[in-house]
C-alpha positions as CSV (number, residue, x, y, z in Angstrom):
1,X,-116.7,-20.8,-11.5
2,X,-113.8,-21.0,-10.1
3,X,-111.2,-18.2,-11.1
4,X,-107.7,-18.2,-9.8
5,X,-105.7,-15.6,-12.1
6,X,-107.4,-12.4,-13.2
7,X,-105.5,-8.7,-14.9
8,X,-107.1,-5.4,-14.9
9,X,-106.3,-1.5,-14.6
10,X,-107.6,-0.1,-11.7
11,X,-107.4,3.3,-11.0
12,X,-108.4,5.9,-8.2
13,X,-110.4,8.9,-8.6
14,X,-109.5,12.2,-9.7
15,X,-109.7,15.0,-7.2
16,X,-112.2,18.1,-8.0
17,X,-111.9,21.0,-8.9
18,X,-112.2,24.5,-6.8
19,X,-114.4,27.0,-7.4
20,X,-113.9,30.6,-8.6
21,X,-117.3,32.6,-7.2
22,X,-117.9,35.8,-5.7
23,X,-120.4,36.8,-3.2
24,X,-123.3,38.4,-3.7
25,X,-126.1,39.3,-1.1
26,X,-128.3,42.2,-0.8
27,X,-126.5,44.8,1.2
28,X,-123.5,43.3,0.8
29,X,-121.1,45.6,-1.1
30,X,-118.2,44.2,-3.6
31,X,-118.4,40.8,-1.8
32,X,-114.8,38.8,-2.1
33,X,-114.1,35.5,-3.5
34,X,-116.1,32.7,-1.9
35,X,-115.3,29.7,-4.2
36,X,-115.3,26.4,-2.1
37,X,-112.3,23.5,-2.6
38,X,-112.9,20.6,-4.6
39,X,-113.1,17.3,-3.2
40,X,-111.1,14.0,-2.5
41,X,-111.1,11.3,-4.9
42,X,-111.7,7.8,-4.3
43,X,-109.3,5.9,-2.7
44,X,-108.5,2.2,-3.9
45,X,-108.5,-0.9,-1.0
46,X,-108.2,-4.0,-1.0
47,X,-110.2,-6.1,1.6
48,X,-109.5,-9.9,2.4
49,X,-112.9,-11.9,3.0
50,X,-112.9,-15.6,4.2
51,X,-116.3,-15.6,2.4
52,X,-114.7,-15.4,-0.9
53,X,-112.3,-18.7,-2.4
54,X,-112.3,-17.2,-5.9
55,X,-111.7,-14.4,-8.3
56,X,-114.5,-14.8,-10.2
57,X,-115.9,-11.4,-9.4
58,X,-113.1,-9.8,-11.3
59,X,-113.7,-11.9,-14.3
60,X,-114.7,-10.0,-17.6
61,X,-113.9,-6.7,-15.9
62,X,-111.0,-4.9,-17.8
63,X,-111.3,-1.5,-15.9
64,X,-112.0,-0.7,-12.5
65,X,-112.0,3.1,-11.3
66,X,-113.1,5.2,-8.3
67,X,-115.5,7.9,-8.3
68,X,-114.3,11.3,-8.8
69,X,-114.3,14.2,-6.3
70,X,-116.9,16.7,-6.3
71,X,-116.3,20.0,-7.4
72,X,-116.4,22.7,-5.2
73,X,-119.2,25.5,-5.0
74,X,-119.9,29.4,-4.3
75,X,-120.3,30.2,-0.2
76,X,-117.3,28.2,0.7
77,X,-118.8,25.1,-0.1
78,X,-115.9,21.9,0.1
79,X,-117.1,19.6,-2.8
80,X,-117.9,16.2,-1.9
81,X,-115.1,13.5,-1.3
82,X,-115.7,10.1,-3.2
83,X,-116.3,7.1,-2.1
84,X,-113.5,4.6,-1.4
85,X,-113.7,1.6,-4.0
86,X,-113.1,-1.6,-1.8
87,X,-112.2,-4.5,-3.8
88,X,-112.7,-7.6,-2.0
89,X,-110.4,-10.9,-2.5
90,X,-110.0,-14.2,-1.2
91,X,-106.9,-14.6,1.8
92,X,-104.2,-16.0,-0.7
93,X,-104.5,-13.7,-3.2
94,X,-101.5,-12.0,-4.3
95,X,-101.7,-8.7,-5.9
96,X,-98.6,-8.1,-8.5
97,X,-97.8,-5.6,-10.9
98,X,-98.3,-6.6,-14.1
99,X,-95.8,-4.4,-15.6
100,X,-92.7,-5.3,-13.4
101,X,-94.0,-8.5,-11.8
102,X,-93.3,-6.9,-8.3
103,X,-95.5,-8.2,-5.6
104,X,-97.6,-5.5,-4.7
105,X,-99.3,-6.6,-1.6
106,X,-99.7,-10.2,0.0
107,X,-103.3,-10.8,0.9
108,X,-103.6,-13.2,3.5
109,X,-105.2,-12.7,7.4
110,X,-109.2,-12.7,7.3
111,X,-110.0,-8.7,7.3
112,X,-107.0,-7.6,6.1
113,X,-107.2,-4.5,4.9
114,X,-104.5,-2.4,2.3
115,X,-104.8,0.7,0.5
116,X,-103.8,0.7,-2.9
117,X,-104.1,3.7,-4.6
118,X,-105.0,7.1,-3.0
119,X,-107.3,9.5,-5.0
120,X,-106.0,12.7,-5.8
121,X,-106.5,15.7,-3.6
122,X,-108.9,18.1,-4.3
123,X,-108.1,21.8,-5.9
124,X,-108.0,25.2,-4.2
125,X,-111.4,27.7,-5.1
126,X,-110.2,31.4,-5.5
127,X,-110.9,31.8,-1.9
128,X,-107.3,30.6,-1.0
129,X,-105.5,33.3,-3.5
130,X,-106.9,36.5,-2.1
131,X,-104.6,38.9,-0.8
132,X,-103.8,42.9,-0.4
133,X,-103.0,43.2,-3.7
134,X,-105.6,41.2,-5.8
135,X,-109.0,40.9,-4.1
136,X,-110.6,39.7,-6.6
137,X,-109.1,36.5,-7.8
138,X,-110.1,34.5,-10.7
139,X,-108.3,31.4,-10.8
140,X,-108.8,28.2,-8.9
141,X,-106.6,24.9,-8.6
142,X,-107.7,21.8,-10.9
143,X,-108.4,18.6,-8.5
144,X,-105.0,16.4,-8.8
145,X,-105.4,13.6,-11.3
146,X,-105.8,10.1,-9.4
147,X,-103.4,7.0,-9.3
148,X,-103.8,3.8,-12.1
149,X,-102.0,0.2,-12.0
150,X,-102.1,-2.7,-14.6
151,X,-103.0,-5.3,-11.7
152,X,-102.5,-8.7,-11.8
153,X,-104.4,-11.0,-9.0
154,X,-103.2,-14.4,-8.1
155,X,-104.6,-16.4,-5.7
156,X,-102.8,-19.4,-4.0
157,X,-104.9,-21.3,-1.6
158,X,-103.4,-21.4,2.2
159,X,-103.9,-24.8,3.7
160,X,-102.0,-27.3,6.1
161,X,-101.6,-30.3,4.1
162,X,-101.5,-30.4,-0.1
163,X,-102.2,-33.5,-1.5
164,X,-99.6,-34.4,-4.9
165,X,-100.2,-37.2,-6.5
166,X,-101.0,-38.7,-10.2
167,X,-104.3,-38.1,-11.2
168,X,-106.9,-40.8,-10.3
169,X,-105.0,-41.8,-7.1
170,X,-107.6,-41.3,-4.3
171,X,-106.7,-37.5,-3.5
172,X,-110.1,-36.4,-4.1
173,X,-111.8,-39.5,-2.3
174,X,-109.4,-39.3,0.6
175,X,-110.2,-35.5,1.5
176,X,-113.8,-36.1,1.0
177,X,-113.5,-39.1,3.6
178,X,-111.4,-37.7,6.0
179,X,-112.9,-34.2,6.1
180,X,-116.0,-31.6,5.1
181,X,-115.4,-31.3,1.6
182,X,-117.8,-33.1,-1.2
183,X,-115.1,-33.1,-4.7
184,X,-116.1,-34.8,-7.5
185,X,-115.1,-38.7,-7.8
186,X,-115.1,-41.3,-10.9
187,X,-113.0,-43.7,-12.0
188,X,-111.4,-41.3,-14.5
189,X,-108.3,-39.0,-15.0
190,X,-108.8,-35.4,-14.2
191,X,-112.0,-35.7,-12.2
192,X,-110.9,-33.1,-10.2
193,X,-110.5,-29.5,-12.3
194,X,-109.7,-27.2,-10.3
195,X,-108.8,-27.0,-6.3
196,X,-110.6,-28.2,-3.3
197,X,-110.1,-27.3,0.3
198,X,-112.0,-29.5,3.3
199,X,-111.4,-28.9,6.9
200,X,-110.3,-32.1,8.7
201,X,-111.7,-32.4,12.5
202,X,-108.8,-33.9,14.8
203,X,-110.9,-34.8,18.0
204,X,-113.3,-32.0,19.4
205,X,-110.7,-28.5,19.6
206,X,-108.1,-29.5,17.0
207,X,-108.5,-29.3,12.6
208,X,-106.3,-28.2,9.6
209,X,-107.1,-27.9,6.2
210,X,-106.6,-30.1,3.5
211,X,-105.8,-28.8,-0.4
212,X,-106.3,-31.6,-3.4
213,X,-105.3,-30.2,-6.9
214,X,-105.9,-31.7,-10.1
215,X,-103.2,-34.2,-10.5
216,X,-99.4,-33.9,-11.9
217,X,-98.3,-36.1,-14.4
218,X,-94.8,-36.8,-16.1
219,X,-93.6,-32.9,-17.2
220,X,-96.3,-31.0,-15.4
221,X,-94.0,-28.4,-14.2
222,X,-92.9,-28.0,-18.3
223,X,-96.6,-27.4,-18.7
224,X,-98.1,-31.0,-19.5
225,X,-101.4,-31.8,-17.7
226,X,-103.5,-29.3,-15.4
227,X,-100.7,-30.0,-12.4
228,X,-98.2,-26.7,-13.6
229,X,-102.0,-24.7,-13.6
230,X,-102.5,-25.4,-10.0
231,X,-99.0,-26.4,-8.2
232,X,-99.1,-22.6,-7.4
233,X,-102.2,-23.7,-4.9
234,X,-100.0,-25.9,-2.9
235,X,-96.5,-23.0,-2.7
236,X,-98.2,-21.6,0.8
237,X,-98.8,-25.4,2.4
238,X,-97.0,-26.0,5.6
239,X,-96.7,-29.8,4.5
240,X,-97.1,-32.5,1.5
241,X,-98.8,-35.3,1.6
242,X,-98.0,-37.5,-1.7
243,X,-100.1,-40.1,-2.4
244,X,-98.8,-43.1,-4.7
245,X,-101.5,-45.4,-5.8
246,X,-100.1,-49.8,-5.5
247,X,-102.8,-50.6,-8.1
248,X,-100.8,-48.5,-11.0
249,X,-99.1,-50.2,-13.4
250,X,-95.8,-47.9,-12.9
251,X,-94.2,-48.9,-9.8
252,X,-94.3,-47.1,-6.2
253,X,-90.9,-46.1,-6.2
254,X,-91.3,-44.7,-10.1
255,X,-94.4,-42.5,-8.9
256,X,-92.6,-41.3,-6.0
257,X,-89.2,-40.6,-7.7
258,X,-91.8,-38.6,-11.0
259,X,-93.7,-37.0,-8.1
260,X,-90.5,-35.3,-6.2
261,X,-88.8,-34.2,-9.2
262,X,-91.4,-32.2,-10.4
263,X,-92.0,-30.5,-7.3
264,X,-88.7,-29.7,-6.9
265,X,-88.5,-28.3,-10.7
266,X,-91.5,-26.5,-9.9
267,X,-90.4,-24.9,-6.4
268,X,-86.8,-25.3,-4.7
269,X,-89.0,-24.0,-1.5
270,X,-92.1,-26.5,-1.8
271,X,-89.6,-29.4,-2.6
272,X,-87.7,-28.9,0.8
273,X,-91.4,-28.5,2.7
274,X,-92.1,-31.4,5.3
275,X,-94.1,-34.3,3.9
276,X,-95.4,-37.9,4.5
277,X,-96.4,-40.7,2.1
278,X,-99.7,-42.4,1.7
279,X,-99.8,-45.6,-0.4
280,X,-103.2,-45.3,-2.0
281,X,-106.1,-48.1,-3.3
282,X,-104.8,-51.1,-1.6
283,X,-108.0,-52.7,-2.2
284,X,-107.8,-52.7,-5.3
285,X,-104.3,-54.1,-5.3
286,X,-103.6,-56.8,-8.3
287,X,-100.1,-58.0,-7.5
288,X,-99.0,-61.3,-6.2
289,X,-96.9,-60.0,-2.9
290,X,-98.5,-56.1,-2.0
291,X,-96.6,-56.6,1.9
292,X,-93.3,-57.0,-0.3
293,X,-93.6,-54.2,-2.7
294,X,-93.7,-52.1,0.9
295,X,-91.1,-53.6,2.6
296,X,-88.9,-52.6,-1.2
297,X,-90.0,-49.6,-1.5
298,X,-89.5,-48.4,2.4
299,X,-85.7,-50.1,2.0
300,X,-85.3,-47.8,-0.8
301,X,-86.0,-44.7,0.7
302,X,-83.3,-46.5,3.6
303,X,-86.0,-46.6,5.9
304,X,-86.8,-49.5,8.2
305,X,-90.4,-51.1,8.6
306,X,-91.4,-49.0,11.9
307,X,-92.3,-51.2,15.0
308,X,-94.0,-48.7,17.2
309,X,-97.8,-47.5,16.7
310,X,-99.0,-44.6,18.6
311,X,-101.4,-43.9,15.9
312,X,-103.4,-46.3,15.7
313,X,-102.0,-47.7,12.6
314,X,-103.3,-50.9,11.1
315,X,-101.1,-54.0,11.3
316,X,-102.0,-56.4,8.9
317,X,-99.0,-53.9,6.4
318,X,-96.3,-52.7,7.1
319,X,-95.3,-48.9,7.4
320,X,-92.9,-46.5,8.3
321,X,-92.9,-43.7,11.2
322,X,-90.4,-41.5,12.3
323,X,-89.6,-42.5,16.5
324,X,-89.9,-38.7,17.7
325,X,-89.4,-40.1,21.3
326,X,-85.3,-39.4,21.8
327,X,-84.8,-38.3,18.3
328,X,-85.2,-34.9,16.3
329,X,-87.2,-34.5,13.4
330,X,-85.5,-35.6,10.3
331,X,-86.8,-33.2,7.6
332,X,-85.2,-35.1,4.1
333,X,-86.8,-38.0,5.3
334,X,-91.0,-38.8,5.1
335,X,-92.5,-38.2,8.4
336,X,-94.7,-41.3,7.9
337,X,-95.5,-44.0,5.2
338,X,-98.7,-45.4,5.3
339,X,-100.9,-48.1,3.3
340,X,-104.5,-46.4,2.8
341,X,-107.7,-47.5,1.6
342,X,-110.6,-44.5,1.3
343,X,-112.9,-47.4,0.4
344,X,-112.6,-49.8,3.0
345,X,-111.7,-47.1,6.0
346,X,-107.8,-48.6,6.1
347,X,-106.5,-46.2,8.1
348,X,-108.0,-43.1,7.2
349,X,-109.0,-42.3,11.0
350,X,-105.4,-42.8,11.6
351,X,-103.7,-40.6,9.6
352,X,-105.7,-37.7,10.5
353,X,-103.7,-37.6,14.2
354,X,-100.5,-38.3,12.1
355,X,-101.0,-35.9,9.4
356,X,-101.7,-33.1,12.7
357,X,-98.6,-33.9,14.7
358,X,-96.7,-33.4,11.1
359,X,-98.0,-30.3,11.0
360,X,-97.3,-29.6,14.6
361,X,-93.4,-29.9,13.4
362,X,-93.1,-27.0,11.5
363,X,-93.6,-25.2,14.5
């Protein structure tokens, strides 16, 4: 199951108490106070594990607490401390405070590893309160009460390259093409439910990872569709890759102008991110001039049909790419627009190497 949003209280343990005892041995006359301090209570930590992509462990679980300090005992005896309580989360997650909405901590490298809440300290035994005027002291120190938070968890998936697009456009069959990743594809809307992540291989050293989310429709960032769920997933992405599918019966440059706006609503940040375009299902194209409809919608964007082709690209359609060779990046502009086919292979080798040197610009 796959759980990206979970609230609890968590709390750390409370310390124990000290001890008020005496000693008492044979031969040993009016013995003074030997009660032992109480121990320390159980810290709270957080622990980032790259062997964990959800919250699903937290589901169900209202309450989480630490042990509590031991108390202490007669001869001096220090009561046992508690164990820490480790709580172990996905890198992403982000841990807020469901009071104030403050972000707490920001989980994120593989082994990361924050404390939360300390336990309280453990109390004094009657052994610490002796002096020349009272030898025989009766009181101890309570152990100091531990730490609690309402918590709320949220985890946003870190990848390279977030796919947007309209649901049923080929997100799901393009990252289970181009990398290791095995979504769930049909001819349907909403095949995909919740997130995927697949790591693409770029020749035999180089990779990124890939992000598909279920997909956005008209109003998703007003709460329509599954898309406002899970556009959090795409917030830490270096790069966007949205795909607009030619066999739709709105046209490219409606899906495109739908797509950015509700980014944008959605995230200032996200909307100003680096992306590239794929137009998606050209096999299944039904028009009468599919080379046109390119041509239109690259003059739009006032782009010109690119002439160069160090990727590899396939001829037989146009596309756009940027000419890094004297010139700088252009960040408001698409780094590359590219007909695709997941079916037929068009180009999916391709934009692997394109989709890595757009990541490489971020740099």
């Amino acid at each position: 199951m796959f759980v990206d949003s979970v609230k609890f209280t968590v709390s750390s343990g409370k310390g124990g108490q000290g001890c008020a005892s005496f000693r008492r041995e044979k031969f040993v006359v009016k013995g003074g106070p030997d009660g032992g301090d109480g121990g320390k209570g159980g810290d709270v930590y957080l622990l980032v594990d790259n062997n964990t992509d959800t919250l699903s462990w937290f589901k169900g679980r209202t309450v989480l607490k630490a042990d509590n300090g031991r108390p202490g005992e007669g001869r001096n005896k220090t009561g046992k401390s508690a164990e820490s309580l480790v709580l172990v989360v996905p890198p992403g997650t982000q841990v807020i405070d469901n009071k104030t909405g403050e972000v707490i901590l920001d989980m994120l490298e593989e082994g990361q590893k924050e404390l939360l809440l300390e336990g309280g300290k453990g109390g004094l035994g009657n052994t610490h309160f002796k002096n020349s005027r009272n030898q025989r002291p009766t009181y101890f120190q309570p152990g100091l009460p531990g730490q609690s938070l309402e918590l709320r968890l949220e985890l946003k998936l870190i990848a390279d390259v977030g796919l947007v697009g309209y649901p049923n456009v080929g997100k799901s069959t393009l990252i289970s093409t181009t990398s290791n990743a095995s979504p769930e594809i049909a001819n349907y809307e909403f095949t995909t439910l919740t997130p995927k992540l697949g790591v693409v291989e770029v020749g035999e050293y180089s990779s990124f990872v890939m992000a598909d989310i279920p997909g956005i429709i008209d109003g998703a960032s007003d709460g329509r569709g599954l898309g406002i769920e899970f556009l959090k997933h795409i917030e830490r992405t270096k790069t966007l890759l949205f795909m607009i599918d030619v066999a739709n019966y709105r046209t490219i440059i409606d899906q495109y102008k739908v797509l950015k706006e509700e980014v944008k609503k959605f995230s200032e940040e996200l909307s100003g991110r680096n992306f590239a375009i794929a137009l998606t299902k050209i096999d299944a194209y039904y028009g009468e001039d599919l080379e046109g409809d390119i041509k239109a919608f690259i003059s739009e964007l006032g782009l010109e049909v690119a002439q160069s082709n160090d990727y590899g690209f396939n001829k037989t359609l146009p596309y756009y790419v940027q000419d890094l060779t004297f010139n700088k990046f252009d960040e408001s502009k698409p780094f590359f627009i590219l007909p695709l086919s997941s079916v037929t292979h068009l180009n999916t080798n391709s934009i692997k190497f394109a989709l890595y040197d757009l990541i490489g610009q971020n740099k």
